[in-house]
TITI-209252 format. One record per residue (C-alpha): residue number from 1; x, y, z. Coordinates in pm, 1 decimal, padded with zeros to 6 digits. Each point is the difference from the previous one (the first is absolute). Layout:
% TITI-209252
num,u,v,w
NUM,X,Y,Z
...
% end
This chain:
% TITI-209252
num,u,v,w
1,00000.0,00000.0,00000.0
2,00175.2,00351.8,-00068.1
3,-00008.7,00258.3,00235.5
4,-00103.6,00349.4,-00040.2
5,00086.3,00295.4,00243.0
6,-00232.0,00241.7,00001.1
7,00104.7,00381.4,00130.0
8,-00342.6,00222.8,00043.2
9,-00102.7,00214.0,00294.9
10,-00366.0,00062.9,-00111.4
11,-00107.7,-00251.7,00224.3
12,-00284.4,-00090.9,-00172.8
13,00152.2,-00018.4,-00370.9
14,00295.8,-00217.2,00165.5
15,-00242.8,-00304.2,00141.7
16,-00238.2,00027.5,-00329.5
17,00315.3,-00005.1,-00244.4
18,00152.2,-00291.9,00237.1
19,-00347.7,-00170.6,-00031.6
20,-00046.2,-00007.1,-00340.9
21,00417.5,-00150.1,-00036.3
22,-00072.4,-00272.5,00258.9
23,-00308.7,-00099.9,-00199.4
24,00211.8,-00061.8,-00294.6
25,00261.4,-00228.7,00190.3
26,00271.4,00256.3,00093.9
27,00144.0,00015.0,00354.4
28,-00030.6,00412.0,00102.6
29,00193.8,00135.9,00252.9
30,-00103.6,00317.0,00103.1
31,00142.7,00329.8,00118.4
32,-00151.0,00347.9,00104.8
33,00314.7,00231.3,-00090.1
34,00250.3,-00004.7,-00219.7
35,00305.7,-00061.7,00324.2
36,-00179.1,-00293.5,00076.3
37,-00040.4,-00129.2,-00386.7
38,00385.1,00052.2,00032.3
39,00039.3,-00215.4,00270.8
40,-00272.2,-00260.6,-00114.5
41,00149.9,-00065.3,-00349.0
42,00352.8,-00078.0,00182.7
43,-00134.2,-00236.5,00210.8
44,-00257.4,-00207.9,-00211.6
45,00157.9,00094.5,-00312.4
46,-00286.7,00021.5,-00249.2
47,-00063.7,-00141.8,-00335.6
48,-00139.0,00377.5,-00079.6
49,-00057.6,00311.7,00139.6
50,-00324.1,00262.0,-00065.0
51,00044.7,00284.6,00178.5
52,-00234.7,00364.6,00053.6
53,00263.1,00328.8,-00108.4
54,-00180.8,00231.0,00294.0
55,00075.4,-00151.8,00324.0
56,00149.0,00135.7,00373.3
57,00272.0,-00073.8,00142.4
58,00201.0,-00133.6,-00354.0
59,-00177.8,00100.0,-00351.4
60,-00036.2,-00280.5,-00263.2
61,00319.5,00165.3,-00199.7
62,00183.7,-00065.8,00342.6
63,-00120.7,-00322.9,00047.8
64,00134.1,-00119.2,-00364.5
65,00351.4,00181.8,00017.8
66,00018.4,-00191.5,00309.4
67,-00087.2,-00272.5,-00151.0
68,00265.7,00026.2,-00272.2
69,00287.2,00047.5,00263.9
70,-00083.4,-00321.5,00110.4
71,00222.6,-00304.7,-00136.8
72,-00249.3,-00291.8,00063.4
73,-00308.7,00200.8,-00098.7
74,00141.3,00257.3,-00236.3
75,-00183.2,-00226.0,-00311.3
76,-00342.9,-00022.1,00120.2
77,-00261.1,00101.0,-00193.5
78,-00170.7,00298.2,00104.6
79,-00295.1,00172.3,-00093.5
80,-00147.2,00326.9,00087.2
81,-00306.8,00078.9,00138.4
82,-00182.2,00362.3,00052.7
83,-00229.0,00265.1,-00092.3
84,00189.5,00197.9,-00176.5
85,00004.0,-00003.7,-00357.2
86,00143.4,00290.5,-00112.6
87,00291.2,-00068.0,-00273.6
88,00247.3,00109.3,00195.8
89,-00040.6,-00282.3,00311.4
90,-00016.8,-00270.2,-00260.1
91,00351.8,00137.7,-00185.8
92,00183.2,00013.9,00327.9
93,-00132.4,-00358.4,00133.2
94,00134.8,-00153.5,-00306.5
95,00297.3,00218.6,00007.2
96,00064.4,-00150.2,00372.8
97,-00016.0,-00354.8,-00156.5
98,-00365.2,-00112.2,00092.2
99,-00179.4,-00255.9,-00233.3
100,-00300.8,00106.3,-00056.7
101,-00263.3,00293.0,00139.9
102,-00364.5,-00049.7,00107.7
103,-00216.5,00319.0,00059.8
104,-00295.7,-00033.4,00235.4
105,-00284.2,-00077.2,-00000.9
106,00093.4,-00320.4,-00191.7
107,-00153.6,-00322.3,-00026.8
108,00042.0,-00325.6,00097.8
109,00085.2,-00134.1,-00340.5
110,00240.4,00267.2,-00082.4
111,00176.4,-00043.5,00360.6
112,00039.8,-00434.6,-00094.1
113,00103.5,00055.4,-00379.7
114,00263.3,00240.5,00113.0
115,00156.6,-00229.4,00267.1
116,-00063.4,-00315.5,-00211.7
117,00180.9,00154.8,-00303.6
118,00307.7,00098.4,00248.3
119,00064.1,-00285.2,00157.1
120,-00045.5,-00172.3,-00334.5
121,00311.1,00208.5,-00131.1
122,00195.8,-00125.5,00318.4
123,-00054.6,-00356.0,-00092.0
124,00081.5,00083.6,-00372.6
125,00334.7,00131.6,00093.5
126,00107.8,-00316.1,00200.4
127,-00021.0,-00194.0,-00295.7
128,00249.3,-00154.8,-00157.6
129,-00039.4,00060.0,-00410.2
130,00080.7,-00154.7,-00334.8
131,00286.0,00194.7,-00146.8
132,-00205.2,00008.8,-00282.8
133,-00292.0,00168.0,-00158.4
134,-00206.2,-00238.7,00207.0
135,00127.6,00206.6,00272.4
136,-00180.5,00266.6,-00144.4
137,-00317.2,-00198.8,-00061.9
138,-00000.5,-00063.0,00368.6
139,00074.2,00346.9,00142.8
140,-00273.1,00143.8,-00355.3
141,-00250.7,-00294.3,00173.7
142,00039.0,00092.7,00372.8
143,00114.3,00382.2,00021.7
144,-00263.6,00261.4,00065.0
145,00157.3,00199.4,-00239.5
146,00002.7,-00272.1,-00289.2
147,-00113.7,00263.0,-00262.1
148,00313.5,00127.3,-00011.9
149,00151.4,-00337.5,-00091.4
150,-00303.7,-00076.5,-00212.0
151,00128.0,00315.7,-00203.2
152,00342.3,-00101.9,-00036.7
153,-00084.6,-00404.3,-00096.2
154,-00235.4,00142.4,-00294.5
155,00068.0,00326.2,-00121.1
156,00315.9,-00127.9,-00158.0
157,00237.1,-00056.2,-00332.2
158,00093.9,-00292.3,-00147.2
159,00332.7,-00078.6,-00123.0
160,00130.6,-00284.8,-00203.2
161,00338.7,-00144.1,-00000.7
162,00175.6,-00246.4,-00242.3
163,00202.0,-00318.8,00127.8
164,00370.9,00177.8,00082.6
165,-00138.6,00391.8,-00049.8
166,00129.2,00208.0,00304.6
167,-00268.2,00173.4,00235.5
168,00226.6,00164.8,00143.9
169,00386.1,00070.1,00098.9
170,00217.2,00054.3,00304.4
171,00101.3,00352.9,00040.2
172,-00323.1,00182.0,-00188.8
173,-00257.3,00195.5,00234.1
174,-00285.3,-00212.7,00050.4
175,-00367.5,00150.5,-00166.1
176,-00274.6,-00295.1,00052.4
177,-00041.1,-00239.1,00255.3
178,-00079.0,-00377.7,-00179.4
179,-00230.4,-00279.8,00039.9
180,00007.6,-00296.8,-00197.8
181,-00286.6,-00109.1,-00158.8
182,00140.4,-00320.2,-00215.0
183,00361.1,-00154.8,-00040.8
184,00306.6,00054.8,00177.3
185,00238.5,00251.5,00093.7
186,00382.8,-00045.2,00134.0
187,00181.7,00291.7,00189.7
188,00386.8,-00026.8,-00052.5
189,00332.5,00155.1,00112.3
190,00278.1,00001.1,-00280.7
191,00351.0,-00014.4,00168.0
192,00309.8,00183.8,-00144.2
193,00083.9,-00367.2,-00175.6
194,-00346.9,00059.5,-00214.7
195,-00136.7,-00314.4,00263.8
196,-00371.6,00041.5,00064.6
197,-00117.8,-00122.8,00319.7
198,-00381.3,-00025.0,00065.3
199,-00124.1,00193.4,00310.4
200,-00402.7,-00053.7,-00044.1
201,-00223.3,-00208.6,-00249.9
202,-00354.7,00112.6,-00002.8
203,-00300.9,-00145.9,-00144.8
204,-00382.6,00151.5,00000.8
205,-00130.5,00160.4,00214.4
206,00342.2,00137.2,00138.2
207,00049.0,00334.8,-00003.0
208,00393.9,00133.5,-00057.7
209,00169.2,00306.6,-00001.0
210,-00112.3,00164.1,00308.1
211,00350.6,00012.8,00151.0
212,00157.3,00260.5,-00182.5
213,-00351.1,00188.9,00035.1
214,00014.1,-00027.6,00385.5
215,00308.9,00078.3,00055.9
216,-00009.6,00307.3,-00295.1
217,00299.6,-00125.8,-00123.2
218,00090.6,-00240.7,-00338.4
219,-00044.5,-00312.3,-00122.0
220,00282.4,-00217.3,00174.7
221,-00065.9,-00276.1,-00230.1
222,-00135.9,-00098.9,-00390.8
223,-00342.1,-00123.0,-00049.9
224,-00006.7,-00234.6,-00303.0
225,-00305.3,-00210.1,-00098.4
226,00044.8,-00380.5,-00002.7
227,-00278.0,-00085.3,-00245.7
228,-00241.2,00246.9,-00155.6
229,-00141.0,00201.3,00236.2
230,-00284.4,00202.1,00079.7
231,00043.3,00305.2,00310.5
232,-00263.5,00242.5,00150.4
233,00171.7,00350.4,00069.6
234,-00071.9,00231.7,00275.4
235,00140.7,00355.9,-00020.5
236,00223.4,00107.6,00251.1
237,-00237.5,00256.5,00068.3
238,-00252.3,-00179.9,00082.2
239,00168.4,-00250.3,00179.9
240,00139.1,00256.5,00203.0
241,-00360.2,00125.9,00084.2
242,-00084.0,-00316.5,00108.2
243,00283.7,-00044.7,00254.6
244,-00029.2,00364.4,00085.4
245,-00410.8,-00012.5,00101.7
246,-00067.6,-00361.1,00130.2
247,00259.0,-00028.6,00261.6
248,-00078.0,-00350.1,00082.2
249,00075.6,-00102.7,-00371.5
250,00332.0,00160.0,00043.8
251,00104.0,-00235.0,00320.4
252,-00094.3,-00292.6,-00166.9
253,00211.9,00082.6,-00296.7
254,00269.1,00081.1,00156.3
255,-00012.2,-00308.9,00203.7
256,-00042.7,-00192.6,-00339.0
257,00311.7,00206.5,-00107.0
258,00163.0,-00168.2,00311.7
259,-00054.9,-00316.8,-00063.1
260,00128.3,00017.4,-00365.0
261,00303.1,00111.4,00146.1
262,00032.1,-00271.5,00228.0
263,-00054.2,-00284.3,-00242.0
264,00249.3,00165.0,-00206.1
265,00242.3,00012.1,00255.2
266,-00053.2,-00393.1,00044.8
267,-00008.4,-00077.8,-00351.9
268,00387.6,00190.5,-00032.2
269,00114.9,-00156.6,00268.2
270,-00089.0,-00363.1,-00132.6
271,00114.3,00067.0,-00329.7
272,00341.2,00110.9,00186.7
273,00047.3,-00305.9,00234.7
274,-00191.8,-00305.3,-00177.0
275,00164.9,-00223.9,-00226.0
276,-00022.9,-00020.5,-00399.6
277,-00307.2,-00295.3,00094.6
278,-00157.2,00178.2,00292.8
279,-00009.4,00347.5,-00246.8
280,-00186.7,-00185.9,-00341.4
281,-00201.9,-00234.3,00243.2
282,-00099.1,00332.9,00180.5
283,-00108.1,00166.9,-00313.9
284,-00213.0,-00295.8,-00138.9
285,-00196.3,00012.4,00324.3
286,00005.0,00397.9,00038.5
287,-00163.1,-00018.4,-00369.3
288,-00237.3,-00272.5,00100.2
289,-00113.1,00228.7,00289.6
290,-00037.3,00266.8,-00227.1
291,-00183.5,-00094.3,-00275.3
292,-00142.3,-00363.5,00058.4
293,-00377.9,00064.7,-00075.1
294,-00219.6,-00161.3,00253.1
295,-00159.5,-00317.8,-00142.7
296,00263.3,-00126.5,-00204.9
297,00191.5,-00310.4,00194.2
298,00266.5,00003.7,-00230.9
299,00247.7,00347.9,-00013.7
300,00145.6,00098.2,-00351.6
301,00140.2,00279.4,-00110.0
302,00164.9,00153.0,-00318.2
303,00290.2,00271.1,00086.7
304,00358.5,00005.7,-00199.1
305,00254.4,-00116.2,00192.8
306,00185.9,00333.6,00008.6
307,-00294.4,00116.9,00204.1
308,00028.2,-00302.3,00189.3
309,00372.5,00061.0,00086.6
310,-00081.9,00367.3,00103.6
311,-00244.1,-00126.2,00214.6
312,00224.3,-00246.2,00212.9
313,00300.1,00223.0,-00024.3
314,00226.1,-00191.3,-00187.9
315,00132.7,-00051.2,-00375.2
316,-00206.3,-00189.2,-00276.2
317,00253.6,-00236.6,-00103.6
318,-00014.1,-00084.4,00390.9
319,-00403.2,-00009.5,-00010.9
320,-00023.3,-00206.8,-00291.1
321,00252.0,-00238.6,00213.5
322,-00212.1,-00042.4,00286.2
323,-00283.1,00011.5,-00173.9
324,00127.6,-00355.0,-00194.2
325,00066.0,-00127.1,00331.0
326,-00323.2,00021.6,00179.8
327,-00181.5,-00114.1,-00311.2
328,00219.7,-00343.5,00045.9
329,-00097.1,00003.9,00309.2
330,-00368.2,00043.3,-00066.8
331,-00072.0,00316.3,00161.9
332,-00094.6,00167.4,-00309.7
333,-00139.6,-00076.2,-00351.9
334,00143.3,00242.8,-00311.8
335,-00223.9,-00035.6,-00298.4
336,00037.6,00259.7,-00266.4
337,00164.7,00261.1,00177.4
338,-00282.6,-00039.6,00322.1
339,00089.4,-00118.6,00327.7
340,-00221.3,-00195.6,00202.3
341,00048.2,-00048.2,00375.3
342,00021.9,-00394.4,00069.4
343,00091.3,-00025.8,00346.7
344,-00069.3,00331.4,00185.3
345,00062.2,-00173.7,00330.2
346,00362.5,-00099.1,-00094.0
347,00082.5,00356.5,-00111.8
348,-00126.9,00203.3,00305.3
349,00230.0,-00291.9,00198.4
350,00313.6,00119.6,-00197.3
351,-00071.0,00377.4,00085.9
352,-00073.7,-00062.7,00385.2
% end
């Protein structure tokens, strides 16, 4: 059951409000000045906080810089509640950091959508997303504020790429964030030797490119398409906008961003430390994970083997080695130029 603290010292608008929360399930704890709101939400530590602007003893404004001081409670949801409706009150409560602003006389309805769409944002940010576009489904399908992403799913271009046609290169100043719609994409590094090594494959609905666009910077890596290729393109702009006015879209994306970097970070270091096996038997099973379509027992895929080697991190003539070996040894099948996974078991064992 969440609880709610409730701050009001109308006396009779603090046990109706609390009345009409506790019919709907919530816990209320209740407190008749803004000190002792204070001292309430640091002790019971509420799931959210409404709270009257006009009080004695500590205003509502005091109440939530208070509030905000406060390590364990600083991130608590907190909505105002008062009379006053001139423009001004509302600018400054926002300005202060409160979530949202109900003017009485409200009703009971708008009171339980209000909380209910808060606390529904709280749970939304402690999920863990898809570092894909499904991530964006989810937070489109859940966020109050799903408009915004509605906007920037469907009002968009479409760009098509040929097998091998750059999207785009390391050092240029990035213009478009990118989904994929259909085929595959492969982000690369080219070393001072002309060696490519493959940081990121992506396949649809992943969305590439936002990097460089978060951290206004470049491109620190080439985007090539693996097969023919179909991309949706956002603006900068407009991506921008989106990060700028839904701030929970913005946490999530950066935390996406995070994670990217982390997997990267563990793919480098593999392709570093593991063995000419443990690298092409890594590859085969990263591609599996990547594009095996659910459905389909059997896991085939057609990619040139210089992709192949840029993928595991080591030289063709070396790929095309090891790749002779495991078919020997029955972990793979190679019919005209596909490679089908045999024994998926026996390759994860060589990589662990």
């Amino acid at each position: 059951m969440k609880t709610l603290l409730l701050i009001e010292d109308n006396d009779e608008i603090r046990e109706n409000t609390a009345e009409i929360l506790e019919l709907a399930r919530y816990k209320v704890f209740t407190a008749a000045n803004g000190k002792i709101g204070v001292e309430l939400a640091l002790e019971k530590k509420p799931d959210l906080i409404i709270c009257d602007i006009m009080m004695p003893v500590l205003d509502g404004y005091g109440v939530l810089h208070a509030i905000h001081r406060n390590e364990e409670i600083k991130n608590t949801p907190f909505i105002f509640l008062s009379a006053k409706t001139e423009r001004g009150d509302l600018r400054k409560g926002m300005e202060l950091g409160a979530d949202d602003y109900i003017t009485k006389p409200f009703d009971a309805t708008e009171l339980l959508n209000a909380v209910d769409s808060r606390l529904k944002r709280v749970e939304l940010l402690k999920k863990q997303l898809s570092p894909n576009l499904d991530g964006l489904n989810q937070l489109q399908t859940e966020s109050s504020n799903a408009n915004v992403l509605a906007h920037l799913v469907e009002q968009r271009s479409v760009n098509i790429y040929k097998k091998k046609q750059v999207i785009y290169s390391e050092g240029n100043h990035p213009l478009q964030l990118y989904y994929v719609i259909n085929g595959k994409v492969k982000t690369f590094k080219t070393n001072d030797d002309g060696k490519d090594l493959v940081t990121e494959l992506y396949s649809p609905g992943d969305f590439l490119g936002h990097v460089a666009l978060l951290q206004s910077g470049v491109y620190k890596e080439t985007a090539e398409a693996m097969d023919d290729t179909k991309l949706a393109v956002i603006p900068k702009k407009e991506f921008e906008n989106l990060l700028n006015s839904n701030w929970e879209v913005a946490h999530k994306f950066i935390s996406l961003l995070a994670k990217n970097v982390a997997d990267k970070e563990a793919q480098l270091l593999n392709m570093a430390y593991n063995s000419l096996r443990k690298k092409v038997a890594d590859a085969l099973v990263t591609l599996k994970l990547k594009y095996h379509k659910p459905g389909n027992e059997l896991f085939s895929i057609d990619i040139s083997r210089e992709n192949l080697a840029t993928i595991a991190g080591t030289a063709t003539e070396s790929l095309i080695r090891t790749l002779s070996d495991f078919k020997s040894e029955k972990l793979i099948e190679i019919r005209d130029g596909h490679i089908s996974i045999l024994n998926e078991k026996k390759l994860v064992g060589l990589i662990n």
